[in-house]
C-alpha positions in Angstrom: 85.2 -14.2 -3.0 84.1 -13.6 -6.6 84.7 -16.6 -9.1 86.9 -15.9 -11.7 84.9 -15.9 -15.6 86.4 -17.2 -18.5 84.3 -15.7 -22.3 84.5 -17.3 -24.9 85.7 -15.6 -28.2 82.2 -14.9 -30.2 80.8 -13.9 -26.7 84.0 -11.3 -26.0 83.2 -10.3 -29.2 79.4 -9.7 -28.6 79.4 -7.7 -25.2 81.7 -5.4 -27.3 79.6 -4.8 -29.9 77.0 -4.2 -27.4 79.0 -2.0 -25.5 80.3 0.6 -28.4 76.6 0.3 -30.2 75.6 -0.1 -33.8 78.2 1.7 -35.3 81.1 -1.0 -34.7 80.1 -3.8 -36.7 84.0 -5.5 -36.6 86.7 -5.4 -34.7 89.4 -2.9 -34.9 91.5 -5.3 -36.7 89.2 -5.7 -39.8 89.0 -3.1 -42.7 85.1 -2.2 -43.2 83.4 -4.1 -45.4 82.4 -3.3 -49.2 78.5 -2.9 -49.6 76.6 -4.1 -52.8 73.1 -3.2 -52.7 70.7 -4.8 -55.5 67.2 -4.0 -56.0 65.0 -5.1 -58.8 62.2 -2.9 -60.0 58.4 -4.8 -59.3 59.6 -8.3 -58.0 56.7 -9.8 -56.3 57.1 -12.0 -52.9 56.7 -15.1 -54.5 58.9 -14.5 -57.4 62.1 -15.7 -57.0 61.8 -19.9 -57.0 63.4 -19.8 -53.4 60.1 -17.6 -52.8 58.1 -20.4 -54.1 58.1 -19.4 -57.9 57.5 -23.0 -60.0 57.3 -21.8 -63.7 61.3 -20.8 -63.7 63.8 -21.0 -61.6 65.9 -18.3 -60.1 69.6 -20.5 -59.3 71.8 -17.8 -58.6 69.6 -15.8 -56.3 68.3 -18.7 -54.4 72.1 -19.6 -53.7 72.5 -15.8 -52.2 69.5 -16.7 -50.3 71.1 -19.5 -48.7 74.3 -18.0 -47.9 73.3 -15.9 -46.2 69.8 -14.7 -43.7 66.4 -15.2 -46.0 63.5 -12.6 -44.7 60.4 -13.4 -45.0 58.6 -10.5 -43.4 60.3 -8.0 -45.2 58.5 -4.9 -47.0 59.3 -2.4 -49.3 58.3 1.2 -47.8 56.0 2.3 -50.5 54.1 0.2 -53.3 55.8 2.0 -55.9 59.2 3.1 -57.1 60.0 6.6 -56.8 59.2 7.0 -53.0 60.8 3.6 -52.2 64.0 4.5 -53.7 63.7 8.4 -51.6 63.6 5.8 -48.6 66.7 4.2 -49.3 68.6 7.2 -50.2 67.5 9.2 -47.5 66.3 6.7 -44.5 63.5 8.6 -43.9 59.9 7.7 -44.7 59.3 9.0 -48.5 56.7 11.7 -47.3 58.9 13.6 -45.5 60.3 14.8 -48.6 58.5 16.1 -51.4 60.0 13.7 -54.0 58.7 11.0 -51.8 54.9 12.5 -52.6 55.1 11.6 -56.3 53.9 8.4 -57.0 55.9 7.7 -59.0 58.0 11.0 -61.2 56.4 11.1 -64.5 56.1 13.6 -67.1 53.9 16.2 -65.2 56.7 16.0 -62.7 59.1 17.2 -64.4 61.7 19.3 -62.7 61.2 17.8 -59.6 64.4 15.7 -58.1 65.5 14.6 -54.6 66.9 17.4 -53.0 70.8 17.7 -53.3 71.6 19.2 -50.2 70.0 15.7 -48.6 72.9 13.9 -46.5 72.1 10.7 -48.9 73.0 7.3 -47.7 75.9 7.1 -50.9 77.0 10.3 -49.8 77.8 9.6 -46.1 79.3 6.7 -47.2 81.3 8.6 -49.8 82.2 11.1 -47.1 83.4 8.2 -45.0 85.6 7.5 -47.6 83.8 4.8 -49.9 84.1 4.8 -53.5 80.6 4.9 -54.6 78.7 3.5 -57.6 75.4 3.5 -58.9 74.3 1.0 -62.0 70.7 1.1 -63.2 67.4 2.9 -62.3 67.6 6.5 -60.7 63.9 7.8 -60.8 64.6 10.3 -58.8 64.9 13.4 -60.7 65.5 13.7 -64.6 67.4 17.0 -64.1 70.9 17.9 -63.8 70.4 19.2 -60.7 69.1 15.5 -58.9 71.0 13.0 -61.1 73.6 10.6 -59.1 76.6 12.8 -59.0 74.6 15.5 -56.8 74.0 12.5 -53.9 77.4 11.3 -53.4 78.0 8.6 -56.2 81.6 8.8 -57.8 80.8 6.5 -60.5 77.3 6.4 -62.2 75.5 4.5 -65.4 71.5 5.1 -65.1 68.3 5.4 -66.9 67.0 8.6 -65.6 62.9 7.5 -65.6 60.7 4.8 -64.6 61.2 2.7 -67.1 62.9 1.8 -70.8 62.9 -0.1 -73.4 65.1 -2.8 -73.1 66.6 -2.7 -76.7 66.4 0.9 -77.2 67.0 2.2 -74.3 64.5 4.7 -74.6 61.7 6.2 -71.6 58.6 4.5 -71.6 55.5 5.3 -68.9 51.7 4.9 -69.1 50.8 6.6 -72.5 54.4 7.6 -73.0 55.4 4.5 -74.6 58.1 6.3 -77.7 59.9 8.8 -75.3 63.5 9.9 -75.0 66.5 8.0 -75.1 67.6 7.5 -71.2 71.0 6.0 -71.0 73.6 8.1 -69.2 76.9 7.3 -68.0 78.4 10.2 -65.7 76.5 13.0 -67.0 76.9 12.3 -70.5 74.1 10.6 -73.0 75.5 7.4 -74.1 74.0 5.0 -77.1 74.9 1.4 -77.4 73.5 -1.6 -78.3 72.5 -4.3 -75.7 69.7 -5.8 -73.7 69.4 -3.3 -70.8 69.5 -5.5 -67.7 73.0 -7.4 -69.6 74.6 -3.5 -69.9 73.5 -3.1 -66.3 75.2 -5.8 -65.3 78.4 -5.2 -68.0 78.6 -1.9 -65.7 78.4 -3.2 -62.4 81.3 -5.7 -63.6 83.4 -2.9 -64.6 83.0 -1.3 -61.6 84.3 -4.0 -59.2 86.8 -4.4 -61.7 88.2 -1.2 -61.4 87.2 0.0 -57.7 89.2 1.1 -54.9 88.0 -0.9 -51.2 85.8 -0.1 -49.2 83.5 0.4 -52.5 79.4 0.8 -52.2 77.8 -0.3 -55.3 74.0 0.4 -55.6 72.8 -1.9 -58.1 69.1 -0.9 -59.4 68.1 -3.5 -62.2 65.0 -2.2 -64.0 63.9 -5.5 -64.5 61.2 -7.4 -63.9 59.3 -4.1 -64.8 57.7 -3.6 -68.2 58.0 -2.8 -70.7 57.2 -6.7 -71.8 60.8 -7.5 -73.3 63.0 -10.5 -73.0 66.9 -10.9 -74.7 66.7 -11.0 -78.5 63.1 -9.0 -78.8 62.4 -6.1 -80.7 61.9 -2.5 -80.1 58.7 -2.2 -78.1 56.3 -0.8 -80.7 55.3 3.7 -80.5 51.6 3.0 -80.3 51.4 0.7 -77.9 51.4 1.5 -73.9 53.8 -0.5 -72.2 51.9 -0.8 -69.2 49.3 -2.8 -70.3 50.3 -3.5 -74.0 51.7 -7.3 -74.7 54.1 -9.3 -72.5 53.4 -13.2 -71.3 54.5 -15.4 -68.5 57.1 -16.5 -70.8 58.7 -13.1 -71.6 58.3 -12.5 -67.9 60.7 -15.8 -67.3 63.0 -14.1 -70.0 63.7 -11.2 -67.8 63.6 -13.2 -64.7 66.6 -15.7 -66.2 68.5 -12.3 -67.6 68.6 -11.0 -64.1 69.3 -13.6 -61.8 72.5 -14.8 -64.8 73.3 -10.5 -63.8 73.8 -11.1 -60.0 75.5 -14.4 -60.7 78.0 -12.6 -63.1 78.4 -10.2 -60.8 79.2 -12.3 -57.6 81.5 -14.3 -59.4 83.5 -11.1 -60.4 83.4 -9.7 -56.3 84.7 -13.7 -55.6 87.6 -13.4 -59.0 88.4 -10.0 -57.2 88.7 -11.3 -53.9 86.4 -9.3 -52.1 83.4 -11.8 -51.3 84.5 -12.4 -47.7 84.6 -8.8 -46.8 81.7 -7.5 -48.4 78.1 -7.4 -47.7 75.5 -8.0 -50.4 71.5 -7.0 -50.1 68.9 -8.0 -52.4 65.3 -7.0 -52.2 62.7 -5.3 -54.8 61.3 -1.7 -54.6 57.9 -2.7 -54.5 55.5 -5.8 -55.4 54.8 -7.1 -58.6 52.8 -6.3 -61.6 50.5 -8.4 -63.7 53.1 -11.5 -64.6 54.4 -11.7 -60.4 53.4 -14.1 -58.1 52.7 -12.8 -55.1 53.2 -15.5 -52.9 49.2 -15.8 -52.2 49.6 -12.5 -50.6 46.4 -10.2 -51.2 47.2 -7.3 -53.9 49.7 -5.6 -56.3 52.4 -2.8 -56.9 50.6 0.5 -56.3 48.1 -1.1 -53.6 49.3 -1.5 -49.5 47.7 -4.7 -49.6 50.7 -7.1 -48.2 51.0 -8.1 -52.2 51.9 -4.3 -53.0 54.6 -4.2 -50.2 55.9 -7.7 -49.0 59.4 -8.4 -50.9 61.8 -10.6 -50.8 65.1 -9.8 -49.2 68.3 -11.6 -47.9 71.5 -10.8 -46.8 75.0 -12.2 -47.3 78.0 -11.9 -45.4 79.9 -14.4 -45.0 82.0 -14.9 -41.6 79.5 -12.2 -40.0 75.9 -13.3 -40.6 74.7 -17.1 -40.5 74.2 -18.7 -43.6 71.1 -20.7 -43.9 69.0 -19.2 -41.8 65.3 -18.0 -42.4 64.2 -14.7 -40.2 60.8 -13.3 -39.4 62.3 -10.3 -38.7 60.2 -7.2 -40.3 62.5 -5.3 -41.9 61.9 -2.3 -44.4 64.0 -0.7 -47.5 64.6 2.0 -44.3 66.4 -0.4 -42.2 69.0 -1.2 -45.0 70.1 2.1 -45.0 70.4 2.4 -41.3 72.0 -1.5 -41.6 74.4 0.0 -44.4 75.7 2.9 -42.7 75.9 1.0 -39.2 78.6 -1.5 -41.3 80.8 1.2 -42.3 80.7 2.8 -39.1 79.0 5.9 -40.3 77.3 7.9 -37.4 73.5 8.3 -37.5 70.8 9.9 -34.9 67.2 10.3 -34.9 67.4 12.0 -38.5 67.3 8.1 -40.0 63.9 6.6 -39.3 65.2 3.0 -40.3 66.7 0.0 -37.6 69.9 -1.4 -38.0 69.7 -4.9 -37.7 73.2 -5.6 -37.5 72.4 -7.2 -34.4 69.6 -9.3 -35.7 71.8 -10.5 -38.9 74.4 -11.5 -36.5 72.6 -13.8 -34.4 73.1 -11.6 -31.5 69.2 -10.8 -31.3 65.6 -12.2 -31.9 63.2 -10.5 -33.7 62.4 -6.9 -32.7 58.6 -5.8 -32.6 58.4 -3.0 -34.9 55.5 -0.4 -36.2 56.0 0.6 -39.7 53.8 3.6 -41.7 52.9 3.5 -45.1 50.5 6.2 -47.0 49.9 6.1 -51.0 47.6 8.6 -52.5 48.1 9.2 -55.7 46.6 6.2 -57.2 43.3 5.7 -54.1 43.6 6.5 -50.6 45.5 4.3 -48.6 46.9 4.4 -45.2 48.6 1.3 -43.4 50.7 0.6 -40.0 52.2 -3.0 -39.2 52.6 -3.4 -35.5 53.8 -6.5 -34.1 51.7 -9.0 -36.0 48.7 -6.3 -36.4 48.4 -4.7 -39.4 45.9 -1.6 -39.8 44.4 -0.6 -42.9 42.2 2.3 -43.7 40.9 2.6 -47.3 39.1 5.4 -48.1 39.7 5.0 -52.1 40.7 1.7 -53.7 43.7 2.0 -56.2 41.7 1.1 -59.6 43.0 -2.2 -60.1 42.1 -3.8 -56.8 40.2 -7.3 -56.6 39.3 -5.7 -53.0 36.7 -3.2 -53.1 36.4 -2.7 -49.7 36.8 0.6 -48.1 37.0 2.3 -44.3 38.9 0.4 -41.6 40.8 -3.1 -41.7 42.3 -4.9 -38.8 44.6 -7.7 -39.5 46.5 -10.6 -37.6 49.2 -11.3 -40.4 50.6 -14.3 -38.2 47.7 -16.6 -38.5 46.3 -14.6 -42.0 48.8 -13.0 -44.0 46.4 -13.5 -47.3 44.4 -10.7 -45.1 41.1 -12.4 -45.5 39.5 -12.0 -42.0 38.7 -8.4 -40.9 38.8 -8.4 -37.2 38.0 -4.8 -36.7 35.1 -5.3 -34.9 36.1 -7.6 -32.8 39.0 -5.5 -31.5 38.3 -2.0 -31.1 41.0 -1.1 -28.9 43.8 -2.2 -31.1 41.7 -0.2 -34.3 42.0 2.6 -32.2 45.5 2.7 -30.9 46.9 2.0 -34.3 44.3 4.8 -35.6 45.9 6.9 -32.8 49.5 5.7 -33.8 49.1 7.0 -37.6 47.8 10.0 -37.0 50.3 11.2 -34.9 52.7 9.8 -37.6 51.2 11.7 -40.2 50.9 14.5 -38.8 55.1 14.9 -38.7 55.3 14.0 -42.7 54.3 16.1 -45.9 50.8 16.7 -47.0 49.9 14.7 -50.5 50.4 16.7 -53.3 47.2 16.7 -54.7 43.8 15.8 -54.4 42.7 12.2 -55.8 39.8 13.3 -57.7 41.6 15.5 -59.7 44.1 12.7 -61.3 42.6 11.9 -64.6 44.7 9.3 -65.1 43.3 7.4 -61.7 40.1 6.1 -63.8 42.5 5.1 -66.8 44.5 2.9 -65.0 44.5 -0.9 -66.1 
């Protein structure tokens, strides 16, 4: 005779959620959760003072961190902003879609926008029937025809470009330093006086304050990203390129205090509100850092797949559902939090999303899943990279203009034992060269073709 098994609770709880798949994240019982998604714009890994930052401190993010599952294996999916955030709307590698290709939108891009007949990750969720919101950076399309409302968001406050100045809210790019003002609030131009990353924050307030649950709140700080500004500094000057014009390590800890005093402010309103139990929150940066980041000691910059272009930070909170305190090695990309997000609200994916969920993983329910990850950037060198297990493969046929590393041709990598990617064991392991050679071709060959040839981009050899 069979003996009788008595579950406990959690373990009832987990053969379910095995047994109806991803898209179940709670019980019946429990109303989905409300998502807040922040992303800051060039936050190097080493950054944040829970990251290992020393010159500042960064209270409010490192207390997210802890309450919730720290990654430190996690990577943005392209070393620069416009084909990051075409990852995260989308949950597709950028280079399936044109947008994706631009590296990032500029001026000679103009017209160009993320296609609005894309099932977007805010407009599944609106469709599910989440009151959407959008606070920050868009960069993805300047025209009517791409701006938030087209992608599912109810609710939307946005600069438009890459960047702006912080006091006058006005566009600003490599040699484009005096453009347009770029502050819109549901379609319409609005002027106002403020430090950007505190209206940002003002807006993601009034959001919460007025939403209706379940609520997704994409929150897209432009900050740390130039131009060089902290609170109570003037208008950045016309003649100057903001790129690679002024700025200090001590303006740099300006913007990092303004932003991590925005998430606190905006916690403690989701905790006023009563919502902090039930919702998740997701912080990470759209690429790695510029010229005042730390990088962690990790090898490169934004623009460059070096592990310093890509490696970001990146927790999760939610309390009651994943583990607070807990560090993961877990490689996770800006796709998987779309997949994650969507999996929480029960939205139904396929094969369209090229992202994991790792719903599973956040819960405890699972250790670390091996993983191969794809990354191309053209448009400022020729760069092409996969991350399998703990190899990483990296074929540079054109370094971006700013790299210390001037090497070019095939790299092999063990990030477990060198993450700083100092040792090239290429030679000594030609079978792994080629099967990850093997592996990104075939991957390539199923996304878009760049969009133009390197040697015709002036602006390549101008580059700081």
């Amino acid at each position: 005779m069979a003996k009788s098994m008595r579950l406990s609770i959690p373990v009832i709880l987990m053969l379910m959620s095995t047994a109806c798949g991803a898209q179940k994240p709670q019980g019946p019982e429990s109303p989905r959760p409300n998502i807040i998604y922040i992303m800051a714009d060039d936050l190097g890994y080493g950054d944040l003072s829970g990251y290992g930052r020393k010159s500042y401190s960064t209270p409010a993010l490192d207390k997210l961190a802890s309450e919730g599952t720290r990654f430190t294996q996690a990577y943005a999916i392209a070393p620069v902003c416009t084909p990051t955030r075409v990852g995260l709307m989308t949950g597709q590698y950028p280079a399936r879609h044109r947008t994706g290709l631009w590296e990032p939108l500029r001026g000679q891009s103009s017209g160009e926008g993320l296609d609005p007949s894309m099932p977007t990750l805010a407009r599944r969720l609106r469709d599910a029937g989440y009151h959407t919101g959008l606070v920050g950076k868009w960069h993805l399309g300047r025209e009517p025809k791409s701006w938030p409302a087209e992608h599912g968001f109810d609710q939307w406050f946005s600069i438009l470009s890459g960047g702006a100045d912080y006091v006058l809210h006005r566009s600003t790019g490599p040699g484009e330093p005096a453009g347009p003002h770029d502050l819109y609030q549901d379609g319409k131009e609005v002027r106002t006086d403020g430090y950007l990353t505190d209206l940002f924050t003002r807006q993601a307030e009034a959001f919460l304050r007025s939403a209706r649950e379940p609520f997704f709140l994409n929150l897209e700080y432009s900050a740390p990203h130039w131009p060089w500004q902290q609170r109570g500094d003037a208008p950045y000057p016309d003649d100057k390129d903001p790129s690679t014009h002024g700025g200090s390590p001590e303006i740099f800890a300006g913007m990092m205090k303004a932003l991590d005093e925005g998430v606190a402010q905006v916690l403690a309103v989701l905790k006023e509100k009563g919502y902090a139990d039930n919702t998740i929150v997701i912080f990470t940066s759209d690429n790695g850092g510029e010229i005042f980041s730390e990088m962690g000691g990790l090898e490169g910059m934004k623009l460059q797949l070096w592990e310093g272009g890509i490696r970001v930070p990146a927790f999760v909170r939610w309390p009651n559902i994943v583990p607070a305190g807990r560090t993961s090695e877990q490689v996770v990309t800006t796709l998987d939090w779309t997949a994650t997000m969507l999996a929480a609200a029960g939205v139904a994916t396929g094969s369209e999303i090229d992202g994991m969920n790792v719903l599973p993983h956040l819960r405890g329910e699972t250790a670390t899943t091996e993983r191969t990850v794809f990354w191309r950037s053209t448009r400022w060198g020729l760069q092409h990279a996969v991350r399998e297990s703990t190899w990483k493969y990296l074929r540079i046929d054109k370094p971006q203009a700013r790299s210390k590393r001037t090497e070019t041709g095939e790299l092999l990598f063990d990030l477990s034992s060198d993450p700083q990617e100092r040792e090239n064991l290429a030679s000594a392991h030609p079978d792994v060269v080629e099967r990850l050679r093997r592996l990104y071709s075939e991957w390539e060959a199923g996304v878009l073709a760049p969009i133009e040839p390197v040697a015709s981009r002036a602006a390549l050899a101008n580059t700081k």
